[in-house]
C-alpha positions as CSV (number, residue, x, y, z in Angstrom):
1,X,14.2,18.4,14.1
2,X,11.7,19.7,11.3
3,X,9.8,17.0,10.5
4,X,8.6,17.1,6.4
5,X,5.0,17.5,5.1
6,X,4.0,14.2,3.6
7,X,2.8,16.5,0.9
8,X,6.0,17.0,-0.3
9,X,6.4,13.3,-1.4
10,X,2.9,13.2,-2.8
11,X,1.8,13.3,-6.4
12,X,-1.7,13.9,-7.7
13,X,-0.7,14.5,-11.7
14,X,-0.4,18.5,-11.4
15,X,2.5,19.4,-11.7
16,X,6.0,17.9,-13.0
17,X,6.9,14.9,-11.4
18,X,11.2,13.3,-12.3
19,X,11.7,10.3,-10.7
20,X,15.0,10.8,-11.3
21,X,15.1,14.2,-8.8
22,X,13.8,12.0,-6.0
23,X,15.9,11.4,-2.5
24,X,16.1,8.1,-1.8
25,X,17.4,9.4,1.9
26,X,16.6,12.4,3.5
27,X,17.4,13.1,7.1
28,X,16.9,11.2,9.8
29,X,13.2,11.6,11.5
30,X,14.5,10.2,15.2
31,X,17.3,10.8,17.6
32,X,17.7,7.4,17.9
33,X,16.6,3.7,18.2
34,X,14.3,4.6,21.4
35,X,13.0,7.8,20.0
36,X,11.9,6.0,16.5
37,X,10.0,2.7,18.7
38,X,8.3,5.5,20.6
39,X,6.8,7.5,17.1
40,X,6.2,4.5,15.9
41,X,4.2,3.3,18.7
42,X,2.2,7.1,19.0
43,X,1.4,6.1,15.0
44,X,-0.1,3.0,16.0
45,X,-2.1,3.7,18.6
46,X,-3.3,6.9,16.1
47,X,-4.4,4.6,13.1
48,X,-5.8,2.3,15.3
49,X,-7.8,4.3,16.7
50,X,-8.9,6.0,13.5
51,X,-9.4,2.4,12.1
52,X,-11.3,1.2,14.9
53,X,-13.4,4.6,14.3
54,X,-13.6,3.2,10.5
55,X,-14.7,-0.2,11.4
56,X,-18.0,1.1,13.8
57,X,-19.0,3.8,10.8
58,X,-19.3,0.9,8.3
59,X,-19.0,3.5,5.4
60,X,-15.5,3.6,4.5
61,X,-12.9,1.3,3.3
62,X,-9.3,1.9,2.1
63,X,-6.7,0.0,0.1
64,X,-3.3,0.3,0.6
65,X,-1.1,-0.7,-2.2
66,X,2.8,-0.9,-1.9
67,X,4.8,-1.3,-4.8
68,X,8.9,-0.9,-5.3
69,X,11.8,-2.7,-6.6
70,X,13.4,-5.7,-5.1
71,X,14.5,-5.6,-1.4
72,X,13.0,-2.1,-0.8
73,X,11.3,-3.2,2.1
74,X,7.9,-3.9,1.4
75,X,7.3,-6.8,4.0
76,X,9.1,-5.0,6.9
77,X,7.4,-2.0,6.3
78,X,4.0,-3.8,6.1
79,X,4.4,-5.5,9.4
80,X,6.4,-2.8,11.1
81,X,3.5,-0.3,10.5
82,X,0.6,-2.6,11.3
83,X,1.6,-4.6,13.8
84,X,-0.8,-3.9,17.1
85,X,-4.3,-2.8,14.9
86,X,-7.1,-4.8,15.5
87,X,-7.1,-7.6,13.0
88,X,-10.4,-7.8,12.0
89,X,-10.3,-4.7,10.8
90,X,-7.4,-5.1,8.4
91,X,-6.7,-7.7,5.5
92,X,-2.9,-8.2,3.9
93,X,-2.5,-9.9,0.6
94,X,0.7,-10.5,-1.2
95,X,0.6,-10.8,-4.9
96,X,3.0,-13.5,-6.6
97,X,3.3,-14.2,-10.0
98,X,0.0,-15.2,-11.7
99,X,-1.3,-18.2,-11.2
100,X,-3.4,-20.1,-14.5
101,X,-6.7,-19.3,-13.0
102,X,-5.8,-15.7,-12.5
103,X,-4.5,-15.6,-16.4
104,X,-7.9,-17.0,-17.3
105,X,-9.3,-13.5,-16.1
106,X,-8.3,-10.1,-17.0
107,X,-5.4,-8.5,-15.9
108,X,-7.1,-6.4,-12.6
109,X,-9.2,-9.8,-11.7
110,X,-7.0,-11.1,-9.1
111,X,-6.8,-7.4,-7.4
112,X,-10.1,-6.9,-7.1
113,X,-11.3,-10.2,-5.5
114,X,-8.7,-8.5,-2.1
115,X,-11.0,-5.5,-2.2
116,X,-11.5,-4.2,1.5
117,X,-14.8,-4.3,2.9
118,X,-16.7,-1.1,3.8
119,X,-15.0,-0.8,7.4
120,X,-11.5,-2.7,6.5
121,X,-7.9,-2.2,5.5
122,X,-6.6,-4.5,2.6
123,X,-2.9,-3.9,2.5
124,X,-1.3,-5.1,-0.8
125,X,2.0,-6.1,-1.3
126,X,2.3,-5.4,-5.3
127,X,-0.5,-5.0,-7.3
128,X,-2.7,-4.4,-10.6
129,X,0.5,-2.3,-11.0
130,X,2.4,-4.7,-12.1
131,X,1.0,-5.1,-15.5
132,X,2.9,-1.8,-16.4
133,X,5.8,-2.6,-14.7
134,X,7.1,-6.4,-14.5
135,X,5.0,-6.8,-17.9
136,X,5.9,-3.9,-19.7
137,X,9.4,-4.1,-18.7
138,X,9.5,-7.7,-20.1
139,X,6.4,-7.9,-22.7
140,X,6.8,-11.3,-23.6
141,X,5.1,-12.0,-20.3
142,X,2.0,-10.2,-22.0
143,X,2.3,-11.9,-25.9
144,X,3.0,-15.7,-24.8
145,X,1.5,-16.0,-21.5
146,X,-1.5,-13.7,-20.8
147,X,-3.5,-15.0,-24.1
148,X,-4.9,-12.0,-24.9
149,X,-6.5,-11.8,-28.9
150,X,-4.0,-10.9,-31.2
151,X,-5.4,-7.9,-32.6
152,X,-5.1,-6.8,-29.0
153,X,-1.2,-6.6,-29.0
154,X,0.0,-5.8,-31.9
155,X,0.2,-2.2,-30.6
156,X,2.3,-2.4,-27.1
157,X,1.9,1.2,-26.6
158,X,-2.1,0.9,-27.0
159,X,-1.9,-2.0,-24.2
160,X,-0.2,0.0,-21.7
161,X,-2.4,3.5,-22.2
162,X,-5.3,1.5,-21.9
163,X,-4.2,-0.3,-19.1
164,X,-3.4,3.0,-17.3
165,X,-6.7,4.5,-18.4
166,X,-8.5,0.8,-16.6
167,X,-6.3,1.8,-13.8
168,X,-7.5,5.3,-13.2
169,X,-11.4,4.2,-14.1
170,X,-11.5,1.5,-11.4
171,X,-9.6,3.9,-8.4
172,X,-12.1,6.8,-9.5
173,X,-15.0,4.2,-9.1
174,X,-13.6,2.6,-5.7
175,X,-13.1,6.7,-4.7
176,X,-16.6,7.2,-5.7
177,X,-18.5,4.4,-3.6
178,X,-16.0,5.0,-0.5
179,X,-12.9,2.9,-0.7
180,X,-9.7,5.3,-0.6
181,X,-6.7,3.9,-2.4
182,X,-3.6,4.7,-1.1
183,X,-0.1,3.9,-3.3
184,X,3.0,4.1,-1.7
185,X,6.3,3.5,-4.2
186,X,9.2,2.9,-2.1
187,X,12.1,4.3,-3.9
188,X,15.0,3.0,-3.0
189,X,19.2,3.3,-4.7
190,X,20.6,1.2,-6.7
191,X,23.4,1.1,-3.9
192,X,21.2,0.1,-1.2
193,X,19.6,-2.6,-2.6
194,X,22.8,-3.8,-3.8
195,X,23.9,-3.8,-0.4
196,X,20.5,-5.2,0.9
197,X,20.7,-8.3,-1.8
198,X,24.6,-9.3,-0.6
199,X,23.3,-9.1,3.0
200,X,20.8,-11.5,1.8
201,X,23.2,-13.7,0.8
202,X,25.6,-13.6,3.3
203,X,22.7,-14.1,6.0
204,X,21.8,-17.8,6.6
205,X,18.4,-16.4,8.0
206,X,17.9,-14.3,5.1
207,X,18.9,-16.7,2.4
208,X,15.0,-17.8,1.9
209,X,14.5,-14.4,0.5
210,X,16.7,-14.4,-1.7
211,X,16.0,-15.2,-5.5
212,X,18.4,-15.3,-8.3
213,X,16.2,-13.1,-10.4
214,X,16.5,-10.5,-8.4
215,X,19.9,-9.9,-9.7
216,X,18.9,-10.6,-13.4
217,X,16.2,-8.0,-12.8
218,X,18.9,-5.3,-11.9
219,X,20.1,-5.1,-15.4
220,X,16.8,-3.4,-16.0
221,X,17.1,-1.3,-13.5
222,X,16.6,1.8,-16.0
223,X,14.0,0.3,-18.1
224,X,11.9,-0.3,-14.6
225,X,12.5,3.7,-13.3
226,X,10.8,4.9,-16.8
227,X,8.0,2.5,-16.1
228,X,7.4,3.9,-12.6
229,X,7.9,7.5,-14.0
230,X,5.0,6.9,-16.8
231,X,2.6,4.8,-14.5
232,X,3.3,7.8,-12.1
233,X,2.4,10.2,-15.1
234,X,-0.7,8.5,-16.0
235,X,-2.2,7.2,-12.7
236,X,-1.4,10.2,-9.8
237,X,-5.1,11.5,-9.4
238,X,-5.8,14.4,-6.9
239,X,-8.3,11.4,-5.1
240,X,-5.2,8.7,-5.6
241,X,-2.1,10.3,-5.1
242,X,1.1,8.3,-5.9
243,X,3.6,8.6,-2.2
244,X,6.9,8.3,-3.4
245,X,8.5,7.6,-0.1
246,X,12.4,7.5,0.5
247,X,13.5,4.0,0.6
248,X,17.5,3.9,1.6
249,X,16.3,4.3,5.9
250,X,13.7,2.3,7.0
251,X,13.2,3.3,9.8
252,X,12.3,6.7,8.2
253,X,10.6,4.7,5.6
254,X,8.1,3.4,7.7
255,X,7.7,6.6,10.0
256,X,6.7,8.5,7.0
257,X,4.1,5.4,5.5
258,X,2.3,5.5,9.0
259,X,2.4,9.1,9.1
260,X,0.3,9.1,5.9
261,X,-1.5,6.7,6.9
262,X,-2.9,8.4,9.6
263,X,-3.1,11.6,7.4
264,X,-5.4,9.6,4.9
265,X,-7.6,8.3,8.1
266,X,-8.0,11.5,9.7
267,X,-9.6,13.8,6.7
268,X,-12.3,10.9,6.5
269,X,-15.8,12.4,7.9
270,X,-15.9,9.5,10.5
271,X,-18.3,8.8,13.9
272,X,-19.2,6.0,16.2
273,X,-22.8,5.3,15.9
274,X,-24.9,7.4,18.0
275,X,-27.4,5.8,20.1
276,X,-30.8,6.8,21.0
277,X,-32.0,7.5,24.6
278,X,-34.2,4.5,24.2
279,X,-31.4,2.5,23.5
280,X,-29.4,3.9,26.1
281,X,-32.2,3.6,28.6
282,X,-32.1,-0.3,27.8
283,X,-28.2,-1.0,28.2
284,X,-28.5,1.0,31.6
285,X,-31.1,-1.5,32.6
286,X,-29.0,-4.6,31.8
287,X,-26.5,-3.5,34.2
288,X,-28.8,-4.5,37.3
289,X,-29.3,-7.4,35.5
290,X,-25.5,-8.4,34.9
291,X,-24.9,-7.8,38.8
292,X,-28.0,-9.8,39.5
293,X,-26.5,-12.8,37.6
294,X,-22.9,-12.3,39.1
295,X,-24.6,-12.2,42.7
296,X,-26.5,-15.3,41.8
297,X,-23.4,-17.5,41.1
């Protein structure tokens, strides 16, 4: 089967990008259950590798943000697609709603105290991102809650461009000093997650994910699309891309994450450190003196 260039789901802000023209399915990437474990397994060994790689060189860092609607699959996809790499390489934070320390700070604060080391992953399940989504979708979040001066808000419109212009200031600054940032949206239907949510509740398992604002926030299902489409607008960067990945298959879903994943990994200029004669001269000699010690005991 042809597989599809991850290019074709990425946006860099050239270009005209319609959320609204997006698949939400496309064909299936695997014959079947057997054939998906086994490309998924080939992705992880890649991207561990390629992290491991990343760790050593000490230069890079990446972060890895994941935003989408309710029940898209943001957990599974996180742990499907990292489970095996190293873990002290690699950093996941989830990101509920603000706590009243976090409020007392500005709105990218919280985001930026789960940076990744030089050498690390941070994964982050929602982000900075959703003070143009969640926020501007329900504003009153922003006027009676977030305490900002008033001569601040009185213009809505001003908030969210400069928000957006923070946004694309702080990625170009993390780009600049080494740290990728990677944004995945996973775009899932309005059928699917409807069947996802009922499965929720039908589940005994699955009731603990379950929240009853998830279905209130379905009535806004439009006003959140146009929020994704404009942060798309405004933040897709040729160094940040935006990955609007198909949502409706996960097992596609998370093929196509680690595949650019590994993608993002591989153009990084990358290298073990190198070591000197002298130095390799000296761990050759500690050999004798390993077996001397085992011979001893």
């Amino acid at each position: 089967m042809a597989k599809p260039e991850m290019k074709d789901f990425s946006f860099d802000g050239n270009g005209n990008f319609s959320i609204k023209k997006l698949p939400t399915k496309i064909e299936d990437l695997y014959v079947d259950e057997a054939d998906y474990l086994a490309q998924l397994s080939e992705l992880h060994k890649k991207i561990d590798k390629l992290q491991s790689r990343m760790y050593a060189h000490g230069r890079y860092g990446m972060v890895i943000i994941f935003q989408a609607l309710d029940a898209a699959g943001k957990d599974g996809t996180i742990k499907a697609v990292f489970s095996g790499i190293n873990p002290a390489g690699i950093v996941v934070h989830s990101f509920k709603r603000p706590s009243a320390e976090e409020l007392d700070h500005d709105f990218m604060w919280r985001s930026m105290l789960k940076m990744p080391q030089r050498g690390q992953l941070a994964i982050h399940n929602r982000s900075y991102y959703e003070e143009v989504l969640v926020v501007k979708v329900h504003p009153s979040i922003l006027l009676e809650g977030q305490r900002l001066p008033e001569e601040q808000t009185k213009n809505l419109e001003k908030v969210w461009e400069e928000r957006y212009d923070s946004i694309k200031h702080y990625e170009k600054h993390l780009h600049q000093n080494g740290f990728e940032v990677v944004k995945f949206f996973l775009n899932v239907s309005k059928r699917e997650q409807s069947k996802r949510l009922i499965e929720r509740i039908e589940d005994p398992d699955k009731n603990w994910k379950f929240e009853e604002q998830d279905v209130k926030e379905r009535e806004f299902w439009k006003e959140y699309h146009e929020a994704y489409q404009e942060l798309v607008d405004h933040t897709a960067t040729e160094q940040s891309p935006w990955y609007v990945i198909p949502a409706d298959d996960k097992k596609n879903m998370r093929l196509m994450v680690a595949q650019v994943i590994h993608e993002r990994l591989s153009k990084l200029k990358m290298e073990y450190p190198a070591s000197s004669p002298e130095r390799h001269e000296f761990l050759q000699s500690l050999i004798a003196t390993i077996k001397k010690q085992e011979a001893e005991d």
